[in-house]
C-alpha positions, 0 to 999 in steps of 0.5 A, a space after each residue: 500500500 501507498 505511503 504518504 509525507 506531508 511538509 508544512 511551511 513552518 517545519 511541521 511532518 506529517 503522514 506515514 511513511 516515516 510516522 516517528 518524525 514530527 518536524 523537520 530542517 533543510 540543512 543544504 541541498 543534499 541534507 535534511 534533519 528529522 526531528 522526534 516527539 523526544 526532540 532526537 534529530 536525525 539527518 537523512 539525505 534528499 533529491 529532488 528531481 522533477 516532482 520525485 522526492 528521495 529520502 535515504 536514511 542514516 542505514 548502515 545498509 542501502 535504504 531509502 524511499 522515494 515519494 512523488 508530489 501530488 
């Protein structure tokens, strides 16, 4: 089934796709920090291409999702 992500302007993340999130930062435009409810951050990296957004996470393995704007 279809996950989903939403960004608010005001660094708000919701959906659930990635549901232990609840805020979030641009760093750069490779890097993005996730926050917690217990105020953990964590940085994953981010591409955008067209209107695809791929999020990899901090994995020891390869892993990531990719999502698309709707």
């Amino acid at each position: 089934p279809a996950k989903y992500i939403t960004f608010d302007a005001k660094g708000k993340v919701s959906g659930d796709a990635i549901p232990q999130y609840t805020g979030y930062k641009i760093l750069d435009h490779e890097r993005i920090e996730f926050t917690t409810p217990e105020n953990r951050q964590y940085i994953n990296r981010y591409k955008i291409v067209g209107n695809e957004l791929e999020l990899n996470g901090p994995c020891i393995e390869p892993c990531g999702a990719k999502f698309i704007r709707m």
